[in-house]
C-alpha positions in Angstrom: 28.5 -19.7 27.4 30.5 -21.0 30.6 32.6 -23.1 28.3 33.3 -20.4 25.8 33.7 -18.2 28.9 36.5 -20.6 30.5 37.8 -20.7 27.3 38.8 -17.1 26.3 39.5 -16.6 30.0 42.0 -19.0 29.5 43.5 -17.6 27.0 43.5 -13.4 27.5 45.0 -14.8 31.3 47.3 -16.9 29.6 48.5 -14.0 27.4 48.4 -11.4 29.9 51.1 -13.9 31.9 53.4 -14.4 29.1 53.6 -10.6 28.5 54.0 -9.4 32.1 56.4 -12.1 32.4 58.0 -11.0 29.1 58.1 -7.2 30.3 60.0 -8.2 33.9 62.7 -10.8 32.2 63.5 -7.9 29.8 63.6 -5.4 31.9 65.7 -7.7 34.7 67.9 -8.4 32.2 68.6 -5.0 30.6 72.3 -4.2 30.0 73.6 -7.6 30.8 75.3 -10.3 28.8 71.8 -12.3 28.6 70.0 -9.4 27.5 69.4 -10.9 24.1 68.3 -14.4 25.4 65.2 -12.1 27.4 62.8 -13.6 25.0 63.4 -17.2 25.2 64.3 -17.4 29.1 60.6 -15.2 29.4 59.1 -18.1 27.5 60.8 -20.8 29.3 59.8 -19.2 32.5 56.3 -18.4 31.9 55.8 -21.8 30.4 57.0 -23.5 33.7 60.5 -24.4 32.0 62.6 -22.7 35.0 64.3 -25.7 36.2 64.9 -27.3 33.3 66.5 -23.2 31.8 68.2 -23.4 35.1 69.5 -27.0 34.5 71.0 -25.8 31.5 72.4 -22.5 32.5 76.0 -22.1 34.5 76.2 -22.6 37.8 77.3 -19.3 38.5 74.2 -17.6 36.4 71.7 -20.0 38.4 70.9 -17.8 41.5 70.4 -14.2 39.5 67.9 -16.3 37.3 66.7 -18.0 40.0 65.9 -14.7 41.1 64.5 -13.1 37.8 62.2 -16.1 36.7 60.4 -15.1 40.1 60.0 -11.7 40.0 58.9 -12.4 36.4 56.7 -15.3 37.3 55.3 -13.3 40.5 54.9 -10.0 38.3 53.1 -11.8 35.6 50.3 -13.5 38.5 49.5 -10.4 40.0 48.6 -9.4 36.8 46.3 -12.3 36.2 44.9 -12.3 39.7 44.0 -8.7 39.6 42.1 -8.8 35.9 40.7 -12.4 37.2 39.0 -10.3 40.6 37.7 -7.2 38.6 36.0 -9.8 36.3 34.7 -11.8 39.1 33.2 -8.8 40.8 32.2 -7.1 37.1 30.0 -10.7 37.2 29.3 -10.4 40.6 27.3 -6.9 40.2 25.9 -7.7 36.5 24.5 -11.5 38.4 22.8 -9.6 41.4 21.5 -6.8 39.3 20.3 -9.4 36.4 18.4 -11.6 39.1 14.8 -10.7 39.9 12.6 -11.3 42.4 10.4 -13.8 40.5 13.7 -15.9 40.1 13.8 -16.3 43.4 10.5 -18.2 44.1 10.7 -21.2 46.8 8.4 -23.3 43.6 10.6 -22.3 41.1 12.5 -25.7 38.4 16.2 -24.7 38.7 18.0 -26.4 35.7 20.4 -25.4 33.1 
């Protein structure tokens, strides 16, 4: 279960990023000349491309996407972080709640 767990955490955190990412770089974007290239400099971004899009951008362009990739990046981690601590505490309850007294014996095999 952990390692099914870890996985599907993985990848609903990694999605929830990419989106909320997505949804800033749009937004940030919106009625500019780069409004069309949201999509690709959202996946360059959340991917961890922003030097590399930055490389390859104009110099002038560099600080306002400098300046968008971390909004977007930041946006898209508070996201994670606050799905990732109402899990945690949803486990938290459920673990304390789950655990009985008899679990708790001093003679008691721990193992897996």
């Amino acid at each position: 279960m952990r390692e099914a767990g870890t996985t599907a955490g993985i990848a609903v955190l990694g999605t929830l990023l990419q989106h909320q990412v997505t949804i800033q770089v749009k937004s940030a974007l919106a009625g500019s000349f780069i409004s069309g290239a949201a999509k690709p400099i959202a996946n360059a971004i959340s991917a961890g491309g922003t030097p590399t899009l930055l490389a390859k951008q104009q110099p002038g362009l560099r600080p306002g996407l400098l300046h968008v990739a971390r909004e977007g990046y930041a946006s898209g981690l508070r996201s994670v972080f606050l799905v990732a601590s109402i899990v945690a505490a949803v486990g938290c309850v459920t673990a304390i709640a789950l655990v009985r007294r008899r679990h708790m014996r001093e003679d008691a095999v721990g193992g897996h």
